[in-house]
C-alpha positions as CSV (number, residue, x, y, z in Angstrom):
1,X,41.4,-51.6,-117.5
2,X,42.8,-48.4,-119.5
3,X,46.5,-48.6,-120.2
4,X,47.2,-46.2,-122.9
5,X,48.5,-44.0,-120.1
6,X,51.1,-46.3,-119.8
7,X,53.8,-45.0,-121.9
8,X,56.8,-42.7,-122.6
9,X,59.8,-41.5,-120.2
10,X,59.1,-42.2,-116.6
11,X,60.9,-41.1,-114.1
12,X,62.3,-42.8,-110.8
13,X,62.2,-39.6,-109.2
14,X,65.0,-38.7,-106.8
15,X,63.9,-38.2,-102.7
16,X,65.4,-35.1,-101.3
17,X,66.0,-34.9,-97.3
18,X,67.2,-32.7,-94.9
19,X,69.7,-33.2,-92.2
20,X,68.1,-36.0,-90.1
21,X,67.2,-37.7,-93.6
22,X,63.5,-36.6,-93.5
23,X,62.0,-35.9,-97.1
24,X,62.1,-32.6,-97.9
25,X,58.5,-31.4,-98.9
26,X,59.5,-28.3,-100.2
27,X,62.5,-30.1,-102.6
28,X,60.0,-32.7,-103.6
29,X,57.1,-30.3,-104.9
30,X,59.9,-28.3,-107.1
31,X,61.5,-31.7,-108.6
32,X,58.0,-32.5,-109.4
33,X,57.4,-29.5,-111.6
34,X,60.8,-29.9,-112.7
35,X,60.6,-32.8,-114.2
36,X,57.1,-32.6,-115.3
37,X,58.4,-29.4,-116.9
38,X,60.9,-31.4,-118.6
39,X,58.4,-33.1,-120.2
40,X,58.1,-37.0,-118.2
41,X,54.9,-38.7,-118.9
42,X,54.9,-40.4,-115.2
43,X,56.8,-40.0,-111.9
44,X,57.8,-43.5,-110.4
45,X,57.9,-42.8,-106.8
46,X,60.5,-44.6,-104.5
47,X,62.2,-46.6,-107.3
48,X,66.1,-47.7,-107.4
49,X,67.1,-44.5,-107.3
50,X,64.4,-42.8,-105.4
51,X,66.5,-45.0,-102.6
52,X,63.4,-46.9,-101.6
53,X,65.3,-49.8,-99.4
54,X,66.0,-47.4,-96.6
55,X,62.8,-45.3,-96.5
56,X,60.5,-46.5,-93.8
57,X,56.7,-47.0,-94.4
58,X,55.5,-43.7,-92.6
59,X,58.0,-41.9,-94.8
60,X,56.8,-43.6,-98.1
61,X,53.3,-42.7,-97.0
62,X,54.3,-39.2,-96.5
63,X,56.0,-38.5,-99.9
64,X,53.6,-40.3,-102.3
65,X,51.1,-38.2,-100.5
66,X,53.0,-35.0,-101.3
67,X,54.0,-36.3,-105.4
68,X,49.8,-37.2,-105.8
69,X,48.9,-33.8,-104.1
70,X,51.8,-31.8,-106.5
71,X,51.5,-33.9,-109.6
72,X,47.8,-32.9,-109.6
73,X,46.8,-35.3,-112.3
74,X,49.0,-33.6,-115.0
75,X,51.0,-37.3,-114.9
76,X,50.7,-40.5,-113.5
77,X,52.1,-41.5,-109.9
78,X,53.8,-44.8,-109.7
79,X,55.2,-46.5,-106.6
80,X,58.0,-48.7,-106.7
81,X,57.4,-51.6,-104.3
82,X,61.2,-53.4,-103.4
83,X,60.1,-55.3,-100.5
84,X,61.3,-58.9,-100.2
85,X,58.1,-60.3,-98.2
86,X,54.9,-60.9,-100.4
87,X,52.8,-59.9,-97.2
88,X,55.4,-56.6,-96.5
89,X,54.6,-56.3,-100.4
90,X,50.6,-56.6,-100.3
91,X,50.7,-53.7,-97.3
92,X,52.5,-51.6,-99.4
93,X,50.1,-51.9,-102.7
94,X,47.4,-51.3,-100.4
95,X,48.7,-47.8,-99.1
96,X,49.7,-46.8,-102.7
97,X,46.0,-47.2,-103.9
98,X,44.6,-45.8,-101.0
99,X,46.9,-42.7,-101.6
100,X,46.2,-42.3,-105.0
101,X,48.6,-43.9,-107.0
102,X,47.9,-44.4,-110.8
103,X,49.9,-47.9,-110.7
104,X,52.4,-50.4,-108.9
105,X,55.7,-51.6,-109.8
106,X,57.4,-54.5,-108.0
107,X,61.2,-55.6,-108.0
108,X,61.7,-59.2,-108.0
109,X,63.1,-59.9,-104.2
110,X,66.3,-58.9,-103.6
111,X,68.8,-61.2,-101.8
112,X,66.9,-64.4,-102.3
113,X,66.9,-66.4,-105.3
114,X,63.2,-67.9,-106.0
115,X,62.0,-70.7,-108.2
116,X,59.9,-70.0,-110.8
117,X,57.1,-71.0,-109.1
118,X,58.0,-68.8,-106.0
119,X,57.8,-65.8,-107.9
120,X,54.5,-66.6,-109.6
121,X,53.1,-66.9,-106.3
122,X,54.7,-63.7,-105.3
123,X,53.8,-61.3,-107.8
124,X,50.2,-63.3,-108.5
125,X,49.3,-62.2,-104.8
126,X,50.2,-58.8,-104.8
127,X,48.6,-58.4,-107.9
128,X,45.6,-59.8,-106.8
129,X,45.7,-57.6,-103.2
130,X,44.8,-54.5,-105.6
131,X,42.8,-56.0,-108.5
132,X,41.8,-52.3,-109.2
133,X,45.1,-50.3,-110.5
134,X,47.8,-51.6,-113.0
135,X,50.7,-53.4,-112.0
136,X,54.2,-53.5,-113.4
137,X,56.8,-55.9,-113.1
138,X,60.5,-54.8,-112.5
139,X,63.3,-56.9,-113.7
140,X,66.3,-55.3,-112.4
141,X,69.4,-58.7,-112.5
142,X,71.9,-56.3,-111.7
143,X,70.8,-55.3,-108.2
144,X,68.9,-58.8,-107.6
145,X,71.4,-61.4,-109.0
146,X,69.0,-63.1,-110.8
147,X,66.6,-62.4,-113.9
148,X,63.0,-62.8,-114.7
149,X,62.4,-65.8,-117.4
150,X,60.6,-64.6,-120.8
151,X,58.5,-68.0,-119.4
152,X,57.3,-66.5,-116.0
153,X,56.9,-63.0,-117.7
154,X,54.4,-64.4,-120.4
155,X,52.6,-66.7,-117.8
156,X,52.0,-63.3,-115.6
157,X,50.6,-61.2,-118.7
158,X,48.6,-64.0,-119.7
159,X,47.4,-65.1,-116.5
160,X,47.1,-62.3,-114.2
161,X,44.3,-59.7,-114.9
162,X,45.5,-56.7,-114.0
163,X,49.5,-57.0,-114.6
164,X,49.9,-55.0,-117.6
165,X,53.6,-53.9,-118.3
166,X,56.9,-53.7,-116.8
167,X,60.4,-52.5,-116.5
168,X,63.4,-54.0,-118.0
169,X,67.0,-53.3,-116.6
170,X,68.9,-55.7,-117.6
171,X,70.5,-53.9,-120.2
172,X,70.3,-57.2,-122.4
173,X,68.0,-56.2,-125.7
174,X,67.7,-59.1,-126.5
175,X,66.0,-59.9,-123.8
176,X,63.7,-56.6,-123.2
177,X,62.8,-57.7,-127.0
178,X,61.6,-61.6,-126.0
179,X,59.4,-60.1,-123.1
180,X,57.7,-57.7,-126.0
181,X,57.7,-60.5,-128.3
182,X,55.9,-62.8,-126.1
183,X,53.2,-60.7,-124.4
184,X,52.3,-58.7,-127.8
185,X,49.0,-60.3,-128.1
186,X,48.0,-59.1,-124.3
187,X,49.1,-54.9,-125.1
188,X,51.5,-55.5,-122.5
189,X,53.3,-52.6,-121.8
190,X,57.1,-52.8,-121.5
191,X,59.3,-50.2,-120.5
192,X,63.3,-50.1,-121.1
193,X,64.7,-49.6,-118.3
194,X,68.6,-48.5,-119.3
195,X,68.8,-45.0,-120.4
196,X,71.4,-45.8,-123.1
197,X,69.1,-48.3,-124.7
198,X,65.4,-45.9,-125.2
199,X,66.1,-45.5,-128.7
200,X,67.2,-49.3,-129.3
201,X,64.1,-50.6,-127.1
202,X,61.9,-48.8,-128.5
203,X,63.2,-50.2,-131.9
204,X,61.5,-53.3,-130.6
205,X,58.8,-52.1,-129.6
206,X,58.9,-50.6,-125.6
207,X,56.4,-47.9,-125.1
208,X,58.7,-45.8,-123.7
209,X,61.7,-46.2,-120.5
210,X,62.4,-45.5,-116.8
211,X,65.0,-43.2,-117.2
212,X,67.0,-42.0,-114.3
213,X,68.7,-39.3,-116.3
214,X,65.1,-37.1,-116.3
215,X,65.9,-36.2,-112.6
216,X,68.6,-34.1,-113.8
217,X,68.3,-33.9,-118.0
218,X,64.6,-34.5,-118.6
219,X,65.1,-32.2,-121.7
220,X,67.5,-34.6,-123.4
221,X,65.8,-37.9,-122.7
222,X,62.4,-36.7,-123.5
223,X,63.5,-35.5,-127.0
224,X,64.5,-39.2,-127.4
225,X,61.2,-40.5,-126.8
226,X,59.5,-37.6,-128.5
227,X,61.7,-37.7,-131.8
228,X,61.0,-41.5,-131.8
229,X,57.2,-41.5,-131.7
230,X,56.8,-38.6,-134.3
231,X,58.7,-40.5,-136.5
232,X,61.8,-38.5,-136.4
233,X,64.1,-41.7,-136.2
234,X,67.1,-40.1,-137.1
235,X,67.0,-37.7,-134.3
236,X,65.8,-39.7,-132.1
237,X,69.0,-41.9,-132.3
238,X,71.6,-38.6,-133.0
239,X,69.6,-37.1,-129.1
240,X,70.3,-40.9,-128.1
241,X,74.1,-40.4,-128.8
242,X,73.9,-36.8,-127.1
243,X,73.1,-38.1,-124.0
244,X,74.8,-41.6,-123.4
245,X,78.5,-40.0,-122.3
246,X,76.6,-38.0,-120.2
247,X,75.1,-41.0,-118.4
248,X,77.6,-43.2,-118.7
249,X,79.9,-41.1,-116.6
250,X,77.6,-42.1,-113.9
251,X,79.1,-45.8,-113.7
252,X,82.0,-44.4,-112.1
253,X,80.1,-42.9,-108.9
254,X,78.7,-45.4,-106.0
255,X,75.3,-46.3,-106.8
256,X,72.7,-44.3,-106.8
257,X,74.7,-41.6,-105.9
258,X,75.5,-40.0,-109.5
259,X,72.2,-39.3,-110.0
260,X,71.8,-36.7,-107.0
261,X,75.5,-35.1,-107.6
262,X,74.5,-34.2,-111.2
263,X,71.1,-32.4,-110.4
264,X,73.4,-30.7,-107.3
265,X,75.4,-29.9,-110.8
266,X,72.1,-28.7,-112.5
267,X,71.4,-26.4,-109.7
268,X,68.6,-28.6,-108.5
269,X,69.8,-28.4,-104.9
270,X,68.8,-32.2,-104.5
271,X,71.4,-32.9,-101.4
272,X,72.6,-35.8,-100.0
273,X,72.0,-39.3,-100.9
274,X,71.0,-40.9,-97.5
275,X,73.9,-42.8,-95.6
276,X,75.9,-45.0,-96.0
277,X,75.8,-43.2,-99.1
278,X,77.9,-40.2,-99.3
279,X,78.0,-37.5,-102.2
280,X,80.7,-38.4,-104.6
281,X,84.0,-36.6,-103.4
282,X,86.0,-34.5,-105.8
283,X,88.0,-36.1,-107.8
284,X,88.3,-37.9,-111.3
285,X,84.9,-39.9,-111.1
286,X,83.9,-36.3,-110.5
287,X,85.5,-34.6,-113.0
288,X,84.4,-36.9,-116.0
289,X,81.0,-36.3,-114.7
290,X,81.5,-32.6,-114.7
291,X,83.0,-32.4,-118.5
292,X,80.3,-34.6,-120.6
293,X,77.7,-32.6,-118.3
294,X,79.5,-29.4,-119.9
295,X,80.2,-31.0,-123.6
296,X,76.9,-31.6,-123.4
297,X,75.6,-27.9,-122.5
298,X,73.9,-28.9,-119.7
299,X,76.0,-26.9,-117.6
């Protein structure tokens, strides 16, 4: 199976709607180019912030229909799977393939809080439902409550044909560097998943991240990754410092909710986050969002 297009920033593109929280074909087509513009070398469709727990199926259908047909082969199309079934998650791998996308990426279940064991099973089977494409774990402890082991990680690379890489946001490099360390001899393809930490996971070896901040910045946390790889460390790390007040403002705002008020910021006309979300109202969160976005000319 080819991997080596597995690799640089990816981005968990935002889902515009309209007013009875449709997606918005004709917003979706533009962030595409947008970001693809900006210089992403994938699109990770219906991810954490691409709000993908309250998108029905019909809708997921719909708009990794539209991001194939846009994309056109100039990147990769990913789809984030977040169900907490394994069969809910087996339907979904099968509609992404069928649809065209390049890969799968799963989120450990939310709300539970498996054995070992249990999530072998789990991410064995869905693996296995779509032997053809690539699959990509997602560790994401924050939003779960509980981590993936380096054990179970290592065991999947090893043991499981066809899942080649994955997605670490837990923030914890030492960690993200343990998963690298231990699936090395496999080519397995780990992605950081904070955007503060591209230049430090990279450091350890990460092919690249999942970087929210390319909805609305794509310019800033491509140069990371593009500085990095040509050997340019030193810029790579000063581009790193550029952008982390920008995206650390963001921990102020309701999650994911930053993310779609700073491309509304940008001009992107992204709109609202879908409810019970609301935009984030004026005020100091706000406000500190506003000035590192201007300190750091990006408006």
């Amino acid at each position: 199976m080819n991997t080596d297009f597995i690799k640089g920033v990816v981005v968990p593109i935002l889902t515009p709607i309209d007013s009875e929280e449709k997606i918005h074909e004709k917003k979706l087509r533009e962030q595409v180019d947008y970001v693809i513009a900006g210089g992403v070398l994938g699109i990770l469709a219906f991810g954490s912030n691409g709000e993908f727990y309250v998108i029905e199926e019909d809708e997921m259908e719909r708009g990794l229909k539209i991001m194939v047909d846009q994309a056109a082969g100039r990147v990769p199309v990913y789809f984030g799977i977040g169900a907490i079934s394994t069969k809910k998650c087996v339907r979904l791998a099968k509609m992404a393939k069928a649809n065209g996308a390049a890969g799968i990426s799963i989120l450990q279940p939310m709300f539970l809080k498996l054995t070992e064991a249990e999530l072998y099973l789990h991410f064995k089977t869905i693996a296995e439902a779509v032997p053809e494409i690539p699959v990509l774990l997602y560790n994401n402890p924050g939003r779960v409550g509980y981590t993936m082991s380096g054990n179970l990680v290592e065991r999947l690379a090893h043991e499981v044909e066809n899942i080649v890489g994955m997605k670490d946001t837990s923030g914890d490099i030492t960690q993200t560097a343990e998963f690298i360390r231990r699936t090395r001899d496999v080519d397995f393809k780990v992605f950081g998943g904070k955007d503060t930490l591209l230049y430090a996971s990279m450091c350890h070896g990460a092919v690249g991240g999942v970087c929210t901040a390319a909805n609305f910045m794509p310019e800033l946390i491509t140069d990371v990754y593009n500085k990095y790889v040509a050997g340019d460390l030193k810029g790579s790390l000063e581009a790193q410092f550029k952008l982390n007040p920008v995206r650390l403002s963001m921990d102020g705002a309701s999650f994911p909710v930053a993310a779609k008020d700073m491309a509304n910021l940008r001009g992107r006309d992204i709109g609202l986050p879908y409810t019970p979300n609301l935009a984030t109202p004026k005020g100091p969160v706000l406000d500190k969002i506003r000035t590192e976005m201007k300190n750091a000319g990006l408006i």
